[in-house]
C-alpha positions as CSV (number, residue, x, y, z in Angstrom):
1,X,10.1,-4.8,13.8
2,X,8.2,-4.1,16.7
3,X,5.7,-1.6,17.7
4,X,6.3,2.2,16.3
5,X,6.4,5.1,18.2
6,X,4.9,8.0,16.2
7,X,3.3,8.8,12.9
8,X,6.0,9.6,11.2
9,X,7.8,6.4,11.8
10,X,4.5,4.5,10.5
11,X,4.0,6.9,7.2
12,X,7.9,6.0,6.6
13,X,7.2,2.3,6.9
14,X,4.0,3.2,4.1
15,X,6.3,5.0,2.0
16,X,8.9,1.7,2.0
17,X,5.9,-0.4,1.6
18,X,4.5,2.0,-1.9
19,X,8.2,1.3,-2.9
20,X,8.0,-2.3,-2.5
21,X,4.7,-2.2,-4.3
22,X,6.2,-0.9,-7.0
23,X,8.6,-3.1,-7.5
24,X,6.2,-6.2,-7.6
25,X,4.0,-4.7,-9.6
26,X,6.9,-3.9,-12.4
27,X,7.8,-7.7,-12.2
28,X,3.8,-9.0,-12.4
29,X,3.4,-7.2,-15.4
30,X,6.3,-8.8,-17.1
31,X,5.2,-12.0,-16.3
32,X,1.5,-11.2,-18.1
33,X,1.3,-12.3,-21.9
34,X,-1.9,-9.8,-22.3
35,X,-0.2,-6.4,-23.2
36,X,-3.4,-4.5,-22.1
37,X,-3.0,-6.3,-19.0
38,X,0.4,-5.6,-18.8
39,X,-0.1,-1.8,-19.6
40,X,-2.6,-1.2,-16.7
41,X,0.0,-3.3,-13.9
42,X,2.5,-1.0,-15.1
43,X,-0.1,1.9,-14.3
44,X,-0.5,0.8,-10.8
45,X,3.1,0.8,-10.6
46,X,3.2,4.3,-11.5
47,X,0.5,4.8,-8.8
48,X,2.6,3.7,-6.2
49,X,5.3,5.7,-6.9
50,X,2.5,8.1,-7.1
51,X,1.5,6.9,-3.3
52,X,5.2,7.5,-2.4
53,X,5.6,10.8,-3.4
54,X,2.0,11.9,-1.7
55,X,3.4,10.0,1.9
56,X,6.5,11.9,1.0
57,X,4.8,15.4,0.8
58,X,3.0,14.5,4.2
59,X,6.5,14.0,6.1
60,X,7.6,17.3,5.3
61,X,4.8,19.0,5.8
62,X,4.6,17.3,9.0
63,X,8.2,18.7,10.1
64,X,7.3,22.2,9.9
65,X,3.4,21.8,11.0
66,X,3.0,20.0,13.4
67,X,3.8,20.6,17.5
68,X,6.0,18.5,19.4
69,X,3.0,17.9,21.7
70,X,0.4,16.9,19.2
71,X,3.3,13.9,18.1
72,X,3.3,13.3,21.7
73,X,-0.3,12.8,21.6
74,X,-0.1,10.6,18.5
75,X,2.7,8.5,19.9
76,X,0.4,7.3,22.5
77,X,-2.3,6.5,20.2
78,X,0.0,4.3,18.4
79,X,1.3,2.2,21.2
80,X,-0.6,-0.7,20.3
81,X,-0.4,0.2,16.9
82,X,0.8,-3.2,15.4
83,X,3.5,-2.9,12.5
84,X,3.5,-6.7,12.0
85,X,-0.2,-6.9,10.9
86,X,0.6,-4.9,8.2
87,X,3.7,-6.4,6.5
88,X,3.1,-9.3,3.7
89,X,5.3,-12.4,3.3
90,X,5.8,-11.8,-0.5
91,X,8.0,-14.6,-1.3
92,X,10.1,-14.5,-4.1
93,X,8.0,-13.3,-7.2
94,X,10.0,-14.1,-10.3
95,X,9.5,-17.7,-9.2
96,X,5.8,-17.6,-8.8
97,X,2.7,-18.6,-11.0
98,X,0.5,-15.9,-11.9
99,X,-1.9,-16.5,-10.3
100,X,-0.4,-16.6,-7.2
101,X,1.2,-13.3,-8.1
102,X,-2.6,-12.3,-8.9
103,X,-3.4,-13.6,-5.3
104,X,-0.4,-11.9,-3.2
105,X,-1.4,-8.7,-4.8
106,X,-4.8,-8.7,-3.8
107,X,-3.7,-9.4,-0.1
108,X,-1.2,-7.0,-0.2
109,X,-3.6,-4.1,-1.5
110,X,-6.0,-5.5,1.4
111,X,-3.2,-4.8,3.9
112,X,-2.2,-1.4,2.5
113,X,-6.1,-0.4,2.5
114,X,-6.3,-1.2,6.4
115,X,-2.9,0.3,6.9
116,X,-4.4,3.8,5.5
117,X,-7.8,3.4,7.2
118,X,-6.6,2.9,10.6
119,X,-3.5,5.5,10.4
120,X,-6.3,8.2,9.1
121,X,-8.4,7.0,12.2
122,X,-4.8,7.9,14.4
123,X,-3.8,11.2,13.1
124,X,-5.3,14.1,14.4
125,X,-4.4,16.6,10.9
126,X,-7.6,17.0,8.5
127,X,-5.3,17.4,5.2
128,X,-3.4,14.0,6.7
129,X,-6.4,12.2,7.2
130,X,-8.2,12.6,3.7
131,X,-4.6,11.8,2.1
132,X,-4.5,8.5,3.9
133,X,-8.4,7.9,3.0
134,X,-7.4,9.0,-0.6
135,X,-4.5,6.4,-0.8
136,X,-7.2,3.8,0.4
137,X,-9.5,4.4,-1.6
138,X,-7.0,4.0,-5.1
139,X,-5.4,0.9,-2.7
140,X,-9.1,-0.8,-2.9
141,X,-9.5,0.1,-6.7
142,X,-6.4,-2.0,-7.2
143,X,-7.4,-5.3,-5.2
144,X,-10.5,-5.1,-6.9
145,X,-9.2,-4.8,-10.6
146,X,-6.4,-7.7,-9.3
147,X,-9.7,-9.6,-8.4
148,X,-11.5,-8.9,-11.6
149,X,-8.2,-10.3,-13.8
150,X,-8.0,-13.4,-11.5
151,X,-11.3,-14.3,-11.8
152,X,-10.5,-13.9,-16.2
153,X,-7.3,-15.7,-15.7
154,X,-9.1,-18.8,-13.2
155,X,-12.4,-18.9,-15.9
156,X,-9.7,-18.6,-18.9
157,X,-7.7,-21.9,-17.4
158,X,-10.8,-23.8,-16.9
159,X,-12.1,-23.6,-20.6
């Protein structure tokens, strides 16, 4: 994929990436045999849509806010902006155990987290920023509840 070029091309690869997340959180929680379990996955699938739709608001208020030479400006920052670091091998996940499914979701809430932090250290638009902190903030809430249930699940299987 490459290096991007501008903002907007990142916050478009987030929004694919929210997408994707929930997707692979609708299929962990049919895998779970604890419904309450199963009812809060499904809620952080919601919040990704959620995610989406907040990433989605931010592209078009971009296109009628901000200056051709501010993207300019923010094109340049991102020139060594690194797409790759931030895309997760998921495998295939009906196939998996759950706890490996427990264990690609932490990474991949790790990898959104930094992908929020360090586009909100980019962008030069106040409102932009504290939406991509925001989203990092609910990303981290979600790896640490995924770490919370694998720790259950691992001390559940050792019993």
């Amino acid at each position: 994929m490459g290096d991007l070029l501008s903002v907007d091309e990142v916050l478009e690869f987030a929004i694919a990436r929210e997408a994707e997340a929930n997707e692979f959180y609708k299929t962990l929680a049919g895998r779970v045999d604890n419904p309450a379990m199963s009812e809060l996955i499904l809620e952080f699938a919601k919040d990704e849509m959620e995610h989406k739709a907040r990433l989605e608001l931010e592209m078009i208020k971009r296109g009628r806010v901000v200056g051709e030479a501010q993207r300019a400006r923010e094109a340049r920052k991102l020139d060594d902006f690194d797409i790759a670091a931030y895309i997760v091998d998921s495998g295939e996940p009906m196939y998996m155990e759950y706890e490996d499914l427990l264990l690609l979701g932490m990474k991949k809430e790790k990898v959104s987290f930094r992908l929020y932090v360090e586009l909100a250290a980019i962008v030069q638009d106040q409102e932009l920023q504290e939406t991509l902190l925001s989203l990092a903030e609910e990303e981290a809430k979600h790896k640490v509840q995924l770490e919370i249930d694998y720790e259950d699940y691992v001390l559940k299987r050792k019993r």
